[in-house]
Residue frames as a rotation matrix with the C-alpha (Angstrom) as fourth column:
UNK 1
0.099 -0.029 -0.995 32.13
-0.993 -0.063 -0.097 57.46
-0.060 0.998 -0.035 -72.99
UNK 2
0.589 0.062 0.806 31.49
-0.276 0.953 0.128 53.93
-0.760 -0.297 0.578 -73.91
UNK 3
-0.199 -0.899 -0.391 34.20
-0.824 -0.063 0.563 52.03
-0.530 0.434 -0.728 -75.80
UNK 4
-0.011 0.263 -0.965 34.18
-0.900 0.417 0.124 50.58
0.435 0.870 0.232 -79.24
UNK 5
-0.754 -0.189 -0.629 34.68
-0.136 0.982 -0.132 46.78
0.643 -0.014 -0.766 -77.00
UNK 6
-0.920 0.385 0.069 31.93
0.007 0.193 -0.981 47.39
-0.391 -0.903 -0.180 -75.03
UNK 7
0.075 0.704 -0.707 29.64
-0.887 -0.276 -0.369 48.60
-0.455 0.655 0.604 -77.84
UNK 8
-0.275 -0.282 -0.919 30.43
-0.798 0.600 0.055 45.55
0.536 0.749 -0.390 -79.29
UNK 9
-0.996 -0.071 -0.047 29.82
-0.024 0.761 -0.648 43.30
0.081 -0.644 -0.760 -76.19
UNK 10
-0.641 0.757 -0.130 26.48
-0.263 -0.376 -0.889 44.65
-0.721 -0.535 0.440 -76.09
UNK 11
-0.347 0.013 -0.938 25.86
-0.915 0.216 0.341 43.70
0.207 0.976 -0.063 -79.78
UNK 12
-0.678 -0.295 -0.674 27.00
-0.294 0.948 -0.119 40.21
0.674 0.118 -0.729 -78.89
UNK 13
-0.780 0.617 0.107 24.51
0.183 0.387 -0.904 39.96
-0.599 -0.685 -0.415 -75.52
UNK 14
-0.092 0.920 -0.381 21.94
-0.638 -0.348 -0.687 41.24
-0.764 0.180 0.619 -77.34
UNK 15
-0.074 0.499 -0.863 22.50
-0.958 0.204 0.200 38.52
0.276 0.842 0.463 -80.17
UNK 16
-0.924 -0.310 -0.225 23.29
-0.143 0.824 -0.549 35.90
0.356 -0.475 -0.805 -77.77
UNK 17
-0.730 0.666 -0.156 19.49
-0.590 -0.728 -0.348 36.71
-0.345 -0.162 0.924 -76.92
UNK 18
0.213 0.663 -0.718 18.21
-0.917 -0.118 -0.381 35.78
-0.337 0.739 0.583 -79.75
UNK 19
0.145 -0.380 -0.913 20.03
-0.833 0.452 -0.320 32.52
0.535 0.807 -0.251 -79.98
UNK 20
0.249 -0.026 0.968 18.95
-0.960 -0.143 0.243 30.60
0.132 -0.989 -0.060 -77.01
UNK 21
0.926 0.038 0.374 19.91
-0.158 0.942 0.295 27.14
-0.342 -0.333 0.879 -78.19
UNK 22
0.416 -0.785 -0.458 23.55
0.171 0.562 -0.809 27.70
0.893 0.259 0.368 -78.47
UNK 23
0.952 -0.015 -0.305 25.89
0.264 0.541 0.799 26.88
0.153 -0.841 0.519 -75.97
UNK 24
0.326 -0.937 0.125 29.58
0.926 0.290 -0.241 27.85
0.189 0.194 0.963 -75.52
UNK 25
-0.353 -0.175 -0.919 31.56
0.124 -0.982 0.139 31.35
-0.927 -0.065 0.369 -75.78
UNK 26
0.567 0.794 0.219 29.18
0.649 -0.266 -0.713 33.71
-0.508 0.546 -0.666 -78.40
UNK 27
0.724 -0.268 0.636 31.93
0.462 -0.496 -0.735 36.10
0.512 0.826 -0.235 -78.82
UNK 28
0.372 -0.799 -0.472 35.44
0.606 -0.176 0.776 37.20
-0.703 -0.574 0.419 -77.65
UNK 29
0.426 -0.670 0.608 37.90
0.432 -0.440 -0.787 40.12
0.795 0.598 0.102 -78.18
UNK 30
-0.464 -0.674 0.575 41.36
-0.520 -0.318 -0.793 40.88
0.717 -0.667 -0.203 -75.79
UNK 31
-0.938 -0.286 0.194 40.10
-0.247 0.162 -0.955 40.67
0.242 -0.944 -0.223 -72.14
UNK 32
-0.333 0.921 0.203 36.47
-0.459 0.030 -0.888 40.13
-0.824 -0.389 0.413 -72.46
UNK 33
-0.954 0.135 -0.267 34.13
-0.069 0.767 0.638 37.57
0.291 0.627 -0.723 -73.76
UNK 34
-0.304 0.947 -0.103 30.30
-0.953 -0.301 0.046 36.77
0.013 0.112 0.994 -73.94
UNK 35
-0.961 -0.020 -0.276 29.21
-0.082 0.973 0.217 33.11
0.264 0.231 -0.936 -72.88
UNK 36
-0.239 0.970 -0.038 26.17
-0.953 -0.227 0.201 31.74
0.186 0.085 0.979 -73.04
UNK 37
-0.875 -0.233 -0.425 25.13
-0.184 0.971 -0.152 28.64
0.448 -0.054 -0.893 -71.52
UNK 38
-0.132 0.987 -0.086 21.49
-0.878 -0.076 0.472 26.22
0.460 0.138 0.877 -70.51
UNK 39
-0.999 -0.008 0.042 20.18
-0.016 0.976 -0.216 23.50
-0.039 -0.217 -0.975 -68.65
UNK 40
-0.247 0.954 -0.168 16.88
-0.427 -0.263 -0.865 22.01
-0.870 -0.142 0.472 -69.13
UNK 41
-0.078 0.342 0.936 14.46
0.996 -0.021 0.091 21.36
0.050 0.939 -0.339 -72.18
UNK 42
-0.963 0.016 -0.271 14.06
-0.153 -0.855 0.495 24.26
-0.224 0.518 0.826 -74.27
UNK 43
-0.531 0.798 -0.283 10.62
-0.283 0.147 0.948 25.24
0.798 0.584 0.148 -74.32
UNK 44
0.405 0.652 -0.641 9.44
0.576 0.362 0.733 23.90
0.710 -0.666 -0.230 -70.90
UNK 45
0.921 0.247 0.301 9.57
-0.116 -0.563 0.818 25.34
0.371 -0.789 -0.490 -67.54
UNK 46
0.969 -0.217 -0.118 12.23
0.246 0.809 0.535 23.74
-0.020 -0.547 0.837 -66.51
UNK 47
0.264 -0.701 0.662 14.55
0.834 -0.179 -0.522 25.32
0.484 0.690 0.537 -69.43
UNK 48
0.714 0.089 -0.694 17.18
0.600 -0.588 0.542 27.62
-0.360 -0.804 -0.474 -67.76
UNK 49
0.303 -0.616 0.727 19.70
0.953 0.196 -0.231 30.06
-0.001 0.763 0.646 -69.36
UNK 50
0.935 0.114 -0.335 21.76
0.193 -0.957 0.215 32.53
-0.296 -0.266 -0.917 -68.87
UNK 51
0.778 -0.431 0.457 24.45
0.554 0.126 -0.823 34.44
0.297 0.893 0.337 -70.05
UNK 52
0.406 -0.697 -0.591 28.07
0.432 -0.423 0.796 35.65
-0.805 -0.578 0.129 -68.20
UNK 53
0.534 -0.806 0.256 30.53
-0.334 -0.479 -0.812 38.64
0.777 0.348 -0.524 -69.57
UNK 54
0.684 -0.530 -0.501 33.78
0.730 0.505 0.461 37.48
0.009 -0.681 0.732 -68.91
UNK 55
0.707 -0.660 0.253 36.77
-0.128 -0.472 -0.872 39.48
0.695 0.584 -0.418 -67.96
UNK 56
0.119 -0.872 -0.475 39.54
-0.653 0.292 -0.699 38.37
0.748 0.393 -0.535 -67.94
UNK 57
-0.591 -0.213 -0.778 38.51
-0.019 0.968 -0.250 35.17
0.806 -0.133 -0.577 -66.74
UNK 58
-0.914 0.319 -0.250 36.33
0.288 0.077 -0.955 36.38
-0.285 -0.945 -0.162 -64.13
UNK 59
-0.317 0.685 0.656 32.56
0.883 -0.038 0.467 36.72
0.345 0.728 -0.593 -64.61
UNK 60
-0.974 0.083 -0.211 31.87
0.055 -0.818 -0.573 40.35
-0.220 -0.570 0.792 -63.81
UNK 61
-0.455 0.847 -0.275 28.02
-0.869 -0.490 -0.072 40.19
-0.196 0.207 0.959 -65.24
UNK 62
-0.796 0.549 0.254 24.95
0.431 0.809 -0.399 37.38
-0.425 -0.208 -0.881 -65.33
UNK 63
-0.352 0.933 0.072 21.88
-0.902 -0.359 0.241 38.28
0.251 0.020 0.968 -67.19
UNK 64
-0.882 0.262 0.392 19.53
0.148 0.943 -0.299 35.65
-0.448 -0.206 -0.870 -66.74
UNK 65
-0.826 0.559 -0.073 16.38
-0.463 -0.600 0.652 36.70
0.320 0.573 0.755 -69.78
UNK 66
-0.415 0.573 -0.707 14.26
0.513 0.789 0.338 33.69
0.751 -0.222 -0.621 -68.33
UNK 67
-0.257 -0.134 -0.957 14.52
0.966 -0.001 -0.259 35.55
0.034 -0.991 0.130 -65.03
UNK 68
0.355 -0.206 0.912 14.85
0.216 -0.931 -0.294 39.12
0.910 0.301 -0.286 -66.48
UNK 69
0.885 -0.427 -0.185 17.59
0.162 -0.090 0.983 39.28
-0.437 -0.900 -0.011 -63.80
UNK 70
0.661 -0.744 0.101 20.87
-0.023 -0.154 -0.988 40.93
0.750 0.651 -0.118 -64.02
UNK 71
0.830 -0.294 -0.474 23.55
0.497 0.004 0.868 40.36
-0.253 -0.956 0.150 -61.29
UNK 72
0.886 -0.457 0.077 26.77
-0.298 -0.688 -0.661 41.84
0.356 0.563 -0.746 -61.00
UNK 73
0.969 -0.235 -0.080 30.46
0.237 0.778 0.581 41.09
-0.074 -0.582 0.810 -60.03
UNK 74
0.528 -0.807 -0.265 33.61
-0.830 -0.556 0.038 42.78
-0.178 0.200 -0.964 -59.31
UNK 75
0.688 -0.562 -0.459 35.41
0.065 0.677 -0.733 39.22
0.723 0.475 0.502 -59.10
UNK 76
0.216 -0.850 -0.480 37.76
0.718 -0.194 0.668 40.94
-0.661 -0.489 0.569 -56.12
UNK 77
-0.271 -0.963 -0.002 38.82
0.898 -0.253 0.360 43.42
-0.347 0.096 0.933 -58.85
UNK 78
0.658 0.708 -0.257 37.79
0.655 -0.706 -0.270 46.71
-0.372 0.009 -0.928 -58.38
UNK 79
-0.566 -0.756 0.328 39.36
0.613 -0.120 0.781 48.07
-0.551 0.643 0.532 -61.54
UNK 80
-0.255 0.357 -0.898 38.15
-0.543 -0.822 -0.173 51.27
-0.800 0.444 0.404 -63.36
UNK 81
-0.873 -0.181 -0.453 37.72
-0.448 0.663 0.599 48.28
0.192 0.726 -0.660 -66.52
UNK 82
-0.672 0.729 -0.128 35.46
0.714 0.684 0.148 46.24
0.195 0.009 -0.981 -64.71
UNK 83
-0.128 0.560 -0.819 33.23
0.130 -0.809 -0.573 49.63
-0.983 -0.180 0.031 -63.60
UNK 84
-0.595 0.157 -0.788 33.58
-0.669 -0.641 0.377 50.45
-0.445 0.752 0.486 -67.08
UNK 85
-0.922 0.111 -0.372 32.34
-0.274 0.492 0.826 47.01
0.275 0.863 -0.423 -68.44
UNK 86
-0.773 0.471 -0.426 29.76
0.603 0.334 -0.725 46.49
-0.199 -0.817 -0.542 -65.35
UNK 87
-0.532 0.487 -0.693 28.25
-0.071 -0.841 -0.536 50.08
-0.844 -0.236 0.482 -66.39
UNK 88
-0.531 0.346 -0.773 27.72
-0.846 -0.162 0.508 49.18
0.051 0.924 0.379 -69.89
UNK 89
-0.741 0.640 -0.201 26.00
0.625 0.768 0.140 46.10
0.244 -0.022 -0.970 -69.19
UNK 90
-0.432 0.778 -0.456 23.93
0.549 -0.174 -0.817 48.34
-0.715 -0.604 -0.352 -66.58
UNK 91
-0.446 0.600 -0.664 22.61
-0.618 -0.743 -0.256 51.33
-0.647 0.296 0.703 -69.23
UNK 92
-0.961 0.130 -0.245 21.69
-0.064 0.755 0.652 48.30
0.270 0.642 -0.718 -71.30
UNK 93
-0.303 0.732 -0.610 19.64
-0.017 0.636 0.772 46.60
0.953 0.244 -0.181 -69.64
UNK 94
0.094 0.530 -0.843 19.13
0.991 0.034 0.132 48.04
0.098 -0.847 -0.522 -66.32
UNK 95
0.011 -0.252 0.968 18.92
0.785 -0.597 -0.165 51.79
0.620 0.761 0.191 -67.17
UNK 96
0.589 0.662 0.463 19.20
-0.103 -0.507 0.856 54.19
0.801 -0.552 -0.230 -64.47
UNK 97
0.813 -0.538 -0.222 22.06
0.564 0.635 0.528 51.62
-0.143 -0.554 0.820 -62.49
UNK 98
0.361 -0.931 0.042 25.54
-0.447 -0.213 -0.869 53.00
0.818 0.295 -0.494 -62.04
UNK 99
0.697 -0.470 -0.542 28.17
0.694 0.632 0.345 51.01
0.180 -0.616 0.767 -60.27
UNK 100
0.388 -0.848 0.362 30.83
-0.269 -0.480 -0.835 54.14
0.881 0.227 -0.414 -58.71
UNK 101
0.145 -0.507 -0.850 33.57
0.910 0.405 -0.087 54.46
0.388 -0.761 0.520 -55.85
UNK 102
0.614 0.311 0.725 32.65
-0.182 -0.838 0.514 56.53
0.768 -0.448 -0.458 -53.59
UNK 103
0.388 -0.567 0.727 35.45
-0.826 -0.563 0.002 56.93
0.408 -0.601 -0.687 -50.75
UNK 104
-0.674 -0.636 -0.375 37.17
-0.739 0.582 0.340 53.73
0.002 0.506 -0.862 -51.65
UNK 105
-0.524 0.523 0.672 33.97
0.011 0.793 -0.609 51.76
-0.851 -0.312 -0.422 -51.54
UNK 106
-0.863 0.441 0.246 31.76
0.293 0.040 0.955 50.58
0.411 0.897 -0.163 -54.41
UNK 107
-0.526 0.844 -0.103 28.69
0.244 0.034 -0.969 51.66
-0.815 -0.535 -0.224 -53.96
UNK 108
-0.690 0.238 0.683 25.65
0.724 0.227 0.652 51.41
0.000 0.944 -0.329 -56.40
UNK 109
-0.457 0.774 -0.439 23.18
0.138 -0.425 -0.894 54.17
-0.879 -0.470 0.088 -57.26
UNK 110
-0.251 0.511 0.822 20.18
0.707 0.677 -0.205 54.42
-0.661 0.529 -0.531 -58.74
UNK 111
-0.193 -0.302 0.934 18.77
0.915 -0.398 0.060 57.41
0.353 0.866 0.353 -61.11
UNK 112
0.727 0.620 -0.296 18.27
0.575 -0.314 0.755 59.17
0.376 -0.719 -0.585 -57.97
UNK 113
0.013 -0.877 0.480 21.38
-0.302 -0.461 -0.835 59.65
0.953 -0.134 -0.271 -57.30
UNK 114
0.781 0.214 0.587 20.57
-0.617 0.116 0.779 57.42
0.099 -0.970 0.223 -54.15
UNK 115
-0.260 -0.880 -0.397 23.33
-0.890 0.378 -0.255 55.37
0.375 0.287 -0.882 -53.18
UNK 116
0.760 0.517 0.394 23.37
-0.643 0.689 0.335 51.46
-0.098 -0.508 0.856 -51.82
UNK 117
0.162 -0.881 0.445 26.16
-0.594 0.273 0.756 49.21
-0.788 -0.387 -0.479 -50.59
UNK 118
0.510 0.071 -0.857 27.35
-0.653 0.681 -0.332 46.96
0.560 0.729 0.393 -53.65
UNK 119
-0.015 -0.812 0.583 27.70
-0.911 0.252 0.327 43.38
-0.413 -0.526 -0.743 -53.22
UNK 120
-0.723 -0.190 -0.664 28.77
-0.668 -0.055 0.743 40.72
-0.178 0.980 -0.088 -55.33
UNK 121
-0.799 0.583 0.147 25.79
0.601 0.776 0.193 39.55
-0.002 0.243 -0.970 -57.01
UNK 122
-0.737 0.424 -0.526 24.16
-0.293 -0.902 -0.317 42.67
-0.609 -0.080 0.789 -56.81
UNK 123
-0.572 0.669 0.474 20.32
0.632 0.728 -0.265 41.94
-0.522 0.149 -0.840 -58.52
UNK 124
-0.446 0.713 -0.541 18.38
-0.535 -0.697 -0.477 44.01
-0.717 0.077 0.692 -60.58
UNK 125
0.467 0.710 0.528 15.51
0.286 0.443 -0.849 43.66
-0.837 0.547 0.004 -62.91
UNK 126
-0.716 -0.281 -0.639 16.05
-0.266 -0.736 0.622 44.02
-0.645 0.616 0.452 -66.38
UNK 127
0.517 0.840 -0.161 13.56
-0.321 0.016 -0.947 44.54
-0.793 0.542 0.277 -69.31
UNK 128
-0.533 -0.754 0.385 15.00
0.341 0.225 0.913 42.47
-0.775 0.617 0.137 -72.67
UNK 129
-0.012 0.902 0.432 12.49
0.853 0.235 -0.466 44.19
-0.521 0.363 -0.772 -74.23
UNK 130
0.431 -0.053 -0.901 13.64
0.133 -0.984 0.122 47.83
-0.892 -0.172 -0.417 -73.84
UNK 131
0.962 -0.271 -0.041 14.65
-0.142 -0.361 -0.922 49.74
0.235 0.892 -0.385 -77.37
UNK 132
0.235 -0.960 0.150 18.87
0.855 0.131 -0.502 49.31
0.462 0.246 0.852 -77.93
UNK 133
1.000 0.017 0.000 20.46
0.017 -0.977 0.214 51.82
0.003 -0.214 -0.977 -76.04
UNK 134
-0.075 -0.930 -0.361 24.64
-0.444 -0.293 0.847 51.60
-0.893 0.224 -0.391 -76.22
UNK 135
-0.450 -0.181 0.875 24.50
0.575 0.691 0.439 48.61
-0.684 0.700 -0.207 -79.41
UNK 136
0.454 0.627 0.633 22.32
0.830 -0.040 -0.556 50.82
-0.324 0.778 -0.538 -81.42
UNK 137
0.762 -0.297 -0.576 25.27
-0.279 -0.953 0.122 53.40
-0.585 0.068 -0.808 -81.87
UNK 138
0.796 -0.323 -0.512 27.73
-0.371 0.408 -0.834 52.63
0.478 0.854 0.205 -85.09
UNK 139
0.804 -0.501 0.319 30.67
0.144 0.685 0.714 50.45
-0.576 -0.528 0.623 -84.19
């Protein structure tokens, strides 16, 4: 079950998106926050940009939309939270991803149910194209 701050974070990446020439934190509430930050010209190859979920103080997610790259990150804290906030990023925008702990180890699998060592920075593609899947549910 995805919680009402995560439905909301997802909101906030998805308008952070759409707003690629601001800079700064996009949106905070309690332990977790949405920043968005660029280097480059806008507009030219050069222009990079990408956006971290923070919690609590640690980034635990990277999208990069330039890149259509998503990384991941426990931070060191492998906390039923950060799984919880890691996963909603993943049905986002890398559907199919689950981050669990499987005999105290993280381990990622895919919609296979295959499994694969997680480590941090973990890479997948993602499509910013795909239809809303947690943000389009009522808040």
């Amino acid at each position: 079950m995805t919680r009402k701050i995560e439905l909301q974070m997802i909101a906030a990446i998805r308008d952070t998106m759409s707003d690629s020439s601001f800079e700064g934190c996009y949106w905070k509430s309690a332990n977790t926050s949405v920043w968005q930050g660029h280097s480059g010209t806008a507009g030219t190859y050069s222009h990079e940009r990408w956006i971290e979920i923070i919690l609590h103080g640690q980034v635990v997610a990277l999208i990069e939309p330039n890149l259509q790259r998503v990384s991941i990150y426990t931070g060191g804290f492998n906390t039923t939270t950060t799984r919880s906030r890691i996963n909603s990023v993943l049905r986002e925008f890398a559907p199919g991803w689950e981050l669990r702990q499987r005999n105290c180890k993280l381990t990622m699998l895919d919609r296979n149910d295959n499994p694969e060592p997680f480590t941090e920075g973990f890479c997948l593609t993602f499509y910013p194209w795909h239809p809303l899947r947690e943000s389009n549910r009522a808040v």
